[in-house]
C-alpha positions in Angstrom: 0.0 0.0 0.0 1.6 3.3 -1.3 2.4 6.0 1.6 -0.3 8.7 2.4 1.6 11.9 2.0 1.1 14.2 5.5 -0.7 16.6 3.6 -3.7 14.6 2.0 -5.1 14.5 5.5 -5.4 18.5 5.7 -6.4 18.7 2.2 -9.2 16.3 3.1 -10.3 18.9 5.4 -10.6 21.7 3.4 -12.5 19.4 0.8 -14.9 18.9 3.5 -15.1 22.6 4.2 -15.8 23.3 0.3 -18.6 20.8 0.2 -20.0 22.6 3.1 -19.7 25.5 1.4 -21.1 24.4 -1.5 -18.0 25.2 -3.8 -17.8 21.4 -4.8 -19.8 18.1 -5.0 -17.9 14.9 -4.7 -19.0 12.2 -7.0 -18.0 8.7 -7.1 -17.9 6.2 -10.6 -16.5 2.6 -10.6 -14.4 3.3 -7.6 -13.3 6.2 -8.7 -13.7 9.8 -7.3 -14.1 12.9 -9.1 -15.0 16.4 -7.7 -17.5 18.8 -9.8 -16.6 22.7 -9.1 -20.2 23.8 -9.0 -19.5 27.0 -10.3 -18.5 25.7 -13.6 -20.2 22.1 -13.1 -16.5 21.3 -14.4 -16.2 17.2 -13.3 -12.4 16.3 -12.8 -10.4 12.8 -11.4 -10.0 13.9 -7.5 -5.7 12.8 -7.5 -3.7 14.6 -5.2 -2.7 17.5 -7.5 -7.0 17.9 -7.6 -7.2 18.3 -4.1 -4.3 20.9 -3.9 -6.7 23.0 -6.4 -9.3 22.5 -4.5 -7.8 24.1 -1.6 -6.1 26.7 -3.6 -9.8 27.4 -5.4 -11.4 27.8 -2.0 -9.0 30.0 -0.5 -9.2 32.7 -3.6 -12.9 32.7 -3.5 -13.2 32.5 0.7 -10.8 34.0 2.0 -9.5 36.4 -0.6 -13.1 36.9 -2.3 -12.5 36.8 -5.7 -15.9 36.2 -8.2 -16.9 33.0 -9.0 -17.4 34.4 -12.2 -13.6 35.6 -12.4 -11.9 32.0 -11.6 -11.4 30.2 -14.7 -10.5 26.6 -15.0 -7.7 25.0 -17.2 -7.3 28.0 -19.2 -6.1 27.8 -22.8 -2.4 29.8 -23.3 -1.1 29.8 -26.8 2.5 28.7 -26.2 4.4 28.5 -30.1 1.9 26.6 -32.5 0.1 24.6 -29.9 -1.9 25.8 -26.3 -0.8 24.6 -23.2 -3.8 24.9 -19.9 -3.5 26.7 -17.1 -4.5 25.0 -13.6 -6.3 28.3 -12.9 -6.3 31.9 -14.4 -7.8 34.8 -12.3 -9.2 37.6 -14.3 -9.5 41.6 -13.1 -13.0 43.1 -13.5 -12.3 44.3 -17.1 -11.5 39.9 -17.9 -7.8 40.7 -18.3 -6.1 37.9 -16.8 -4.6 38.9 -13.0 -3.5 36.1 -11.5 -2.2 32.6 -12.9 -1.9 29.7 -10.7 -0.2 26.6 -11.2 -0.8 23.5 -8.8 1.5 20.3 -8.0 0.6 16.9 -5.9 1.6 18.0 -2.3 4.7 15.0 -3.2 6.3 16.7 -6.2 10.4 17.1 -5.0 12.1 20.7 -5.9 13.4 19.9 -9.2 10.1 19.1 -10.8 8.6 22.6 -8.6 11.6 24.4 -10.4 10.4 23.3 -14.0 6.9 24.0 -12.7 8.2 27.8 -11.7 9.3 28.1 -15.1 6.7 27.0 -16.7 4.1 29.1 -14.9 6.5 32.2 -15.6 5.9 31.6 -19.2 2.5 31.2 -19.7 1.8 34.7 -17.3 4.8 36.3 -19.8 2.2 35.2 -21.8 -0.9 36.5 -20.7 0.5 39.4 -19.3 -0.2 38.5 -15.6 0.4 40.8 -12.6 0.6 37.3 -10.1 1.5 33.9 -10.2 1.4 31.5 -7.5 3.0 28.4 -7.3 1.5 25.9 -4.8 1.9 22.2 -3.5 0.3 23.0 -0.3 3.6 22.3 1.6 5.5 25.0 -0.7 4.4 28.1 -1.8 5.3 30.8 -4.2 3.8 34.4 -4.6 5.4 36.9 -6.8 4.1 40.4 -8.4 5.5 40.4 -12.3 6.4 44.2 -13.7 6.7 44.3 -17.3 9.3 46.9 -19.0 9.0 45.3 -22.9 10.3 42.4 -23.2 12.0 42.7 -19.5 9.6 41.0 -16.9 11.1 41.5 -13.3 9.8 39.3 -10.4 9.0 40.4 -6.7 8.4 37.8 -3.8 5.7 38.0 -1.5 3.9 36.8 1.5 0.1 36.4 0.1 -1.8 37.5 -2.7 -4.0 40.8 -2.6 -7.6 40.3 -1.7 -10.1 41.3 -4.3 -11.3 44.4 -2.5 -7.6 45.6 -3.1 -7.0 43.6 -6.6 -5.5 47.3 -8.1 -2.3 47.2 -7.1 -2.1 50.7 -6.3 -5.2 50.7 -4.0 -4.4 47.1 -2.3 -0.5 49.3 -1.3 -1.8 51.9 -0.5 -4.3 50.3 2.1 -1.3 48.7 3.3 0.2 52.2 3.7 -2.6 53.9 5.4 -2.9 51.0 8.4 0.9 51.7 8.4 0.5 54.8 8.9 -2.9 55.6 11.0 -1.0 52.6 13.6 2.0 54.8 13.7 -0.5 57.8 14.2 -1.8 56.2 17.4 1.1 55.4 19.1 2.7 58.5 19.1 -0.5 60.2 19.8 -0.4 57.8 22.9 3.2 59.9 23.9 3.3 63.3 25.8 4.4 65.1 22.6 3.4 68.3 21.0 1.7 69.0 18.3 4.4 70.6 15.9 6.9 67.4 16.5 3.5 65.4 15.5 3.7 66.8 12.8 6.9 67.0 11.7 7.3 63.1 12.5 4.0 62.1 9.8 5.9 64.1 7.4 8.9 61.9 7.5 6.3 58.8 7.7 4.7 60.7 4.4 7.7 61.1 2.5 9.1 58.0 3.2 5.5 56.7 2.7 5.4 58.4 -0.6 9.0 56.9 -1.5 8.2 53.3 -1.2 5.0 54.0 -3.3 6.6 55.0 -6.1 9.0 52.1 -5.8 6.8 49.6 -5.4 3.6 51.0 -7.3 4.9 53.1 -10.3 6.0 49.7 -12.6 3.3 50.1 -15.3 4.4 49.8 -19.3 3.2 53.3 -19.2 6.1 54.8 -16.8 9.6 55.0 -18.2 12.2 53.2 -16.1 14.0 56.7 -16.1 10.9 58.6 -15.1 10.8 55.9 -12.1 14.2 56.5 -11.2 14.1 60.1 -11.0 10.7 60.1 -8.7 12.6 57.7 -6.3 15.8 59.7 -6.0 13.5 62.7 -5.8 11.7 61.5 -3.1 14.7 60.1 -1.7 16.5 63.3 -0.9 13.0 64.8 0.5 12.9 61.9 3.0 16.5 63.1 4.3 15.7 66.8 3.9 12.7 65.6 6.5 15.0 63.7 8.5 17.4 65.7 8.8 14.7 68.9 9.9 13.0 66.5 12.5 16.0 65.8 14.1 17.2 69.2 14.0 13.3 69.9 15.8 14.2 67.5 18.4 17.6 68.4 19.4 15.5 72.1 19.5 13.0 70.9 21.6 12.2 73.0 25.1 12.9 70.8 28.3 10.5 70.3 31.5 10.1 73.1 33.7 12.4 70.8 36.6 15.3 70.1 34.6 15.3 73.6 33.2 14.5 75.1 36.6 18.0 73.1 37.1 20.1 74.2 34.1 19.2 77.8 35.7 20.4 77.5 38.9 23.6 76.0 37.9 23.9 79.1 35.3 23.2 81.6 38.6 25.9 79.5 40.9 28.5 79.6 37.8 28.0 82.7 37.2 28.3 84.2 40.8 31.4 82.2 41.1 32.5 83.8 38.0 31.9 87.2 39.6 33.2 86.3 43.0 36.7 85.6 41.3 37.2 88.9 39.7 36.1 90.8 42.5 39.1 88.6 44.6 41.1 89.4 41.9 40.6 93.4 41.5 41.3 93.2 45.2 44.5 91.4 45.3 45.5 93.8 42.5 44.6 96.7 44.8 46.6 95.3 47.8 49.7 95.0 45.8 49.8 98.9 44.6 
């Protein structure tokens, strides 16, 4: 009897959790089961790569809350004179495709999830795709693509965007507002005045601002140079800011103890500062 992989057990969970949720129906025929995604009424061989899209399919329309309508299901990509199908393409509310996702049997080794990688890097080269994700269940891979003509670059992440962010630009800059109105609380929690409030959320803004146009500005529209120079630009503000709140701080009036403090040691240095001249005009005096 071949050896249950550690994951099948978990998978069989969240099979159970779709069929709850209506999602799926499982179906058995000679001995054989099959799942039917009852958005599509698509009926395919439950294997062990079918229960890894299962998961996968239930997680983008649960927990990330994409469409039904938007999931599609081995998707045709036109790769040289022949197609090739994609385990599941995502499309963005105008149908362009958004996310392409490529699944593997949770016992697939790294060499055969390397050609996998490949492959799914081709096909959203293809169709233009802002995501892929790679997935086994045990191992995944997220990256945001950036195309610059026939340069594609590649950035890791954590988790794909949920559908009420799907525009990059508005799923970033939610990230950057929570950033920002967490920041906001905490140092509104601190016995600090209002002008070095201030000054400190326009460091957070530039900097804020910096990383947007890093992370946000890689459309086909934007030159690479015009990208470059908004960085640098923003860059030098975030120092300029730095620089100023720093200079705010080190300006900053004391408490009324420790300056009561600094005064009386001015006073006492000062009258021994008088006290010594006087001895001195004296002892001057004696001598004529």
């Amino acid at each position: 009897m071949p050896k249950i992989h550690p994951a099948i057990p978990e998978l069989e969970k969240h099979i159970q959790e779709a069929k709850k949720l209506k999602l799926i129906r499982i179906e058995t025929d000679e001995d054989k089961l099959y799942v039917v995604y009852l958005h599509n009424q698509m009926r395919l061989r439950l294997t062990d790569e079918e229960r890894v899209r299962v998961w996968a399919y239930k997680d983008l329309v649960v927990r990330l809350g994409y469409p039904f309508a938007q999931v599609k299901f081995e998707h045709k990509i036109k790769v040289g004179s022949g197609y090739k199908r994609a385990d599941i393409l995502v499309t963005d509310s105008q149908s362009r495709p958004y996310i392409v996702l490529e699944c593997k049997k949770p016992q697939t080794d790294s060499v055969k999830m390397e050609e996998a990688y490949k492959q799914l890097k081709s096909y959203a080269d293809l169709e233009r795709a802002s995501y892929i994700w790679l997935s086994n269940y045990t191992e995944n891979t997220v990256q945001e693509l950036f195309y610059h003509g026939k340069y594609t670059r590649h950035k890791d992440l954590f988790a794909l965007p949920p559908f009420a962010y799907a525009s990059q630009f508005k799923f970033k800059l939610w990230i950057l507002f929570r950033l920002f109105f967490s920041l906001f609380k905490k140092l509104s929690s601190l016995s600090l005045s209002f002008s070095f409030l201030r000054n400190i959320l326009i460091l957070l803004t530039l900097a804020g601002l910096a990383w947007v146009a890093v992370n946000i500005s890689d459309y086909q529209n934007i030159s690479e140079i015009a990208l470059q120079v908004a960085w640098y630009a923003l860059f030098v503000l975030w120092i300029v800011a730095l620089l100023f709140v720093l200079f705010k701080i080190a300006q900053r009036k004391k408490p009324p103890a420790k300056k009561a403090a600094t005064h009386r040691k001015r006073r006492v240095t000062k009258a021994k500062a008088v006290r010594k001249i006087v001895s001195a005009k004296k002892t001057l005096v004696k001598k004529k």
